[in-house]
C-alpha positions in Angstrom: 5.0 2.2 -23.0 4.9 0.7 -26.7 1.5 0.1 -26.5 0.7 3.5 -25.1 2.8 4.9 -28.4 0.9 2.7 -30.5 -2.7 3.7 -29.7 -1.7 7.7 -29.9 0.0 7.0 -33.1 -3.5 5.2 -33.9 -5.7 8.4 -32.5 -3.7 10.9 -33.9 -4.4 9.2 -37.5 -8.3 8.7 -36.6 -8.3 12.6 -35.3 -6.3 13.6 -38.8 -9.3 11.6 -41.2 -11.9 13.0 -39.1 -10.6 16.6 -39.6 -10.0 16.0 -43.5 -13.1 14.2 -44.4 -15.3 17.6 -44.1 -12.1 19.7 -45.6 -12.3 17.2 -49.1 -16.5 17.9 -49.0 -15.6 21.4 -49.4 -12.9 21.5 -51.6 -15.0 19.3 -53.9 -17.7 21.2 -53.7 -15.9 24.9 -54.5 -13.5 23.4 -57.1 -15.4 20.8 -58.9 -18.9 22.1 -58.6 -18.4 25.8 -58.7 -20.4 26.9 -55.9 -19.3 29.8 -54.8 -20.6 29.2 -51.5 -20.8 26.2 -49.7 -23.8 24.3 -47.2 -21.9 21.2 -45.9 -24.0 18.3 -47.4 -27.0 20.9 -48.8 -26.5 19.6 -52.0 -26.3 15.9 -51.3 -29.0 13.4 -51.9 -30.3 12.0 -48.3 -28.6 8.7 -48.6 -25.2 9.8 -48.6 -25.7 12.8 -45.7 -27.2 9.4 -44.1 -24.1 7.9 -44.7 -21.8 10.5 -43.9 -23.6 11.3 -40.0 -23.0 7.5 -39.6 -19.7 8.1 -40.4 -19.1 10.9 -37.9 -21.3 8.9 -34.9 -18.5 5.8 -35.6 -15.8 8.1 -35.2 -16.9 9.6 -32.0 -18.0 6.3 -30.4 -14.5 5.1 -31.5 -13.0 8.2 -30.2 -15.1 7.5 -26.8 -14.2 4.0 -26.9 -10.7 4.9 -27.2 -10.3 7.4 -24.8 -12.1 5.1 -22.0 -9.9 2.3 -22.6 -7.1 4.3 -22.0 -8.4 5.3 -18.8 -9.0 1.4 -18.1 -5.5 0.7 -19.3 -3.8 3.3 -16.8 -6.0 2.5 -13.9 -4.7 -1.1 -14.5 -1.0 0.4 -14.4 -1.2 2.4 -11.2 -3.0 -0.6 -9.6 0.1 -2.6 -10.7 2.7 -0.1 -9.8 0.7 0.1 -6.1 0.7 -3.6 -5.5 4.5 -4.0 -6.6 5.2 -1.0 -4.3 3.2 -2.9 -1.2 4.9 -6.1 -2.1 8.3 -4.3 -1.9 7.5 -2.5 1.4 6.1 -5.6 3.2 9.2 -7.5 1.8 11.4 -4.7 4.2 9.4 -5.5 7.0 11.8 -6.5 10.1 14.1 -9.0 8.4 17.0 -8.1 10.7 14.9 -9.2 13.5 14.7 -12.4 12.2 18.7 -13.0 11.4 19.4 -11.4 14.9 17.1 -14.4 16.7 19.1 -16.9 14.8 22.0 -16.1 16.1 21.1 -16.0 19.2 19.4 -19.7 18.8 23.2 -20.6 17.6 24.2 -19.7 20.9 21.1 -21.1 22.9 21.4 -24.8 21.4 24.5 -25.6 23.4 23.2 -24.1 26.8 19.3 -24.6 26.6 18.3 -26.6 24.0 14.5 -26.8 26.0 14.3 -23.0 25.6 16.6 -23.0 21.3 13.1 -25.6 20.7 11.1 -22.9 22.2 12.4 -20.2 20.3 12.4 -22.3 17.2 8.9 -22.7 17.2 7.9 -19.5 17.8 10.2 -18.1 15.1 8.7 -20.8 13.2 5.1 -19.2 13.8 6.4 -15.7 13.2 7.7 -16.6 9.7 5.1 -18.3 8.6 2.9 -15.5 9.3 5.0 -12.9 7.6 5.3 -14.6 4.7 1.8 -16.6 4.2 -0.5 -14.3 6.3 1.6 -11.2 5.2 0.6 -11.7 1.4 -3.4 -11.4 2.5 -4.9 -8.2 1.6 -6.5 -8.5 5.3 -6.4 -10.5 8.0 -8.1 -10.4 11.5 -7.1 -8.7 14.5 -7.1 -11.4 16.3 -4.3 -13.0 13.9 -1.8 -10.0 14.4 -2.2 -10.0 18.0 -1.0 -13.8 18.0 1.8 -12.5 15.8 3.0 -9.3 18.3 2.5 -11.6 21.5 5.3 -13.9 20.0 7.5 -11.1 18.6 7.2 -9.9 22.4 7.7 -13.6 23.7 11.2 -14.2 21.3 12.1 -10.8 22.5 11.7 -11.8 26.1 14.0 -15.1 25.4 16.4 -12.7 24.1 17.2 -10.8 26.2 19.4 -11.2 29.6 17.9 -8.4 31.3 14.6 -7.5 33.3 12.0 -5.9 30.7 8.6 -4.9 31.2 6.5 -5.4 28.1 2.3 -4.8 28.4 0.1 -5.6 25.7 -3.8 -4.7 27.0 -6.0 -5.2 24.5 -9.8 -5.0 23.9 -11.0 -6.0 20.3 -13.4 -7.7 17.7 -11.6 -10.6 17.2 -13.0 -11.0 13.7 -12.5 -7.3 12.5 -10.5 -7.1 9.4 -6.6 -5.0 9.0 -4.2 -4.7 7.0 -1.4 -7.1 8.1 2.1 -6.3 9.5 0.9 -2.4 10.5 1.2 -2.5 14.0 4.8 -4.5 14.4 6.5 -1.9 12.8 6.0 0.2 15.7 7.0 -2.5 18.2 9.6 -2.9 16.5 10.7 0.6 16.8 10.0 0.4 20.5 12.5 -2.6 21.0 15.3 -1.5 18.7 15.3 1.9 20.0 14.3 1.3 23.5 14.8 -1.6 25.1 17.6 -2.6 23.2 19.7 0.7 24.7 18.7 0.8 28.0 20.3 -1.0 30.7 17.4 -1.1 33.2 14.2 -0.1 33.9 13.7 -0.9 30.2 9.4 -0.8 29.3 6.9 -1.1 26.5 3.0 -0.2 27.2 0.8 -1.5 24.3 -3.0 -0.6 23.8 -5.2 -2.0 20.9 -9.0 -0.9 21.1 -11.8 -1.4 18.5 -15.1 0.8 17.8 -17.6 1.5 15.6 -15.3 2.5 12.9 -11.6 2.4 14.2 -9.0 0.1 14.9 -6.8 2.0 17.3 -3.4 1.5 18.4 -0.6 3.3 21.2 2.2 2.0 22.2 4.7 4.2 24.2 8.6 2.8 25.5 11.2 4.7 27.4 14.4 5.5 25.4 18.1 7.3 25.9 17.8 10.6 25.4 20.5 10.6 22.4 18.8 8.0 20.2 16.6 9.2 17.7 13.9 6.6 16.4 13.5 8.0 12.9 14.3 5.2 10.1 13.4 3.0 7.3 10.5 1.6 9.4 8.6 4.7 9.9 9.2 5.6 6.3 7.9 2.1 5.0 4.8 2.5 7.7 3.6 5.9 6.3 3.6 4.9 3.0 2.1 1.8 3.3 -1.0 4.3 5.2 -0.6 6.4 2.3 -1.3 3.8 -0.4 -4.1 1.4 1.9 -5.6 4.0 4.1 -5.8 7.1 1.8 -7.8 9.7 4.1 -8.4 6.8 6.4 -6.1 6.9 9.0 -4.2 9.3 11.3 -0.3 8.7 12.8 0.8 11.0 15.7 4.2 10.8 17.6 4.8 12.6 20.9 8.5 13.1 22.4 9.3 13.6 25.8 13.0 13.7 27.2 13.2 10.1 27.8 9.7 8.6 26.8 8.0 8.3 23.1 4.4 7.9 22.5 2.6 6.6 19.0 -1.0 6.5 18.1 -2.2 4.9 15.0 -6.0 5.1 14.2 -7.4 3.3 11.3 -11.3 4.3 10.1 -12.8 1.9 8.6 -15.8 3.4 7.3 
């Protein structure tokens, strides 16, 4: 912001000379020569209208110069300001999950240490990933399927109760995303569904690739009561808003008891 202040004061000074330099011609001119009339520069030898066009051609390139390195400068800002936003966001990304699996590893040492060493390792996997793999602009899709198979797998270990979870997926290994889009939605599925539900508790998962789009469904069963707005959708959207400007579409469909997302990214 100082600088910003700086360079108008600085502008506003260069704009003020420009506009007095051909004022001061004039008044010389009509005072101190007596012409009643005045041609800017008509009476001047060649030299010094030379010398005064130059002057005029600096000024505007300096104006120009000026005016596109503010541009330059406040490009640089917003890119800032976006990447600090992204960083934040990503930072929000499921850390409950990840204090709610330790506590249930404090629990799981004592009665099945074979399965606590399983868990750790996974966990292990999943935190590395969030906070190496999460600081990439991309990754591959290969990559964040590995990372929702063992969010689904530590889920599984979780849990005392019969869950069906069903990840079918069809992709080009090697395309590139954006990482930690798609586990925000799982996550929703598990915290809202399967979490409540006493039985009969299910996830179906779909991730495709064409052409041009990465595409992603996932639908869960849920109690008709809970509502599976929150933080997490919030933090999704934006996170579309700021990567995949006009690049990307996210629908929700509600039933009484069942709740359906589709995420399509174009990559064009």
């Amino acid at each position: 912001m100082v600088l910003i202040r700086r360079n108008i004061k600085w502008i506003v000074t260069v704009l003020l000379t420009i506009t007095a330099v051909p004022l001061f011609i004039t008044t010389y001119e009509v005072i101190f020569a007596e012409s009643k009339s005045v041609q800017f520069l008509g009476n001047y030898h060649p030299k010094v209208v030379f010398l005064v066009i130059t002057y005029y051609f600096f000024l505007l390139g300096l104006g120009i110069f000026w005016v596109v390195s503010q541009l330059v400068l406040m490009s640089k800002m917003k890119n800032e300001k976006l990447k600090a936003e992204l960083m934040l966001l990503k930072s929000q990304v499921s850390p409950h999950f990840f204090f709610n699996t330790l506590n249930n590893l404090y629990g799981l040492v004592a009665k099945d240490s074979k399965k606590a060493q399983d868990l750790i390792l996974k966990l292990s996997d999943m935190m590395r990933y969030s906070i190496y793999e999460g600081e990439k602009e991309t990754v591959s899709l290969q990559e964040e399927i590995d990372f929702l198979k063992n969010y689904i797998e530590l889920h599984k270990m979780r849990y005392r109760k019969e869950i069906s979870v069903n990840f079918i997926y069809a992709v080009d290994e090697n395309r590139k995303v954006v990482p930690l889009l798609f586990i925000i939605l799982l996550e929703n599925a598990f915290k809202h569904g399967v979490e409540n539900l006493r039985k009969n508790a299910y996830i179906e998962m779909n991730l495709s690739t064409s052409e041009n789009e990465i595409c992603f469904s996932i639908e869960n069963n849920y109690e008709k009561a809970e509502s599976q707005s929150g933080i997490g959708l919030k933090n999704l959207k934006r996170r579309l808003e700021l990567i995949y400007p006009n690049q990307h579409e996210l629908a929700f469909s509600i039933t009484e008891n069942e709740y359906q997302t589709q995420l399509i990214l174009k990559q064009l």
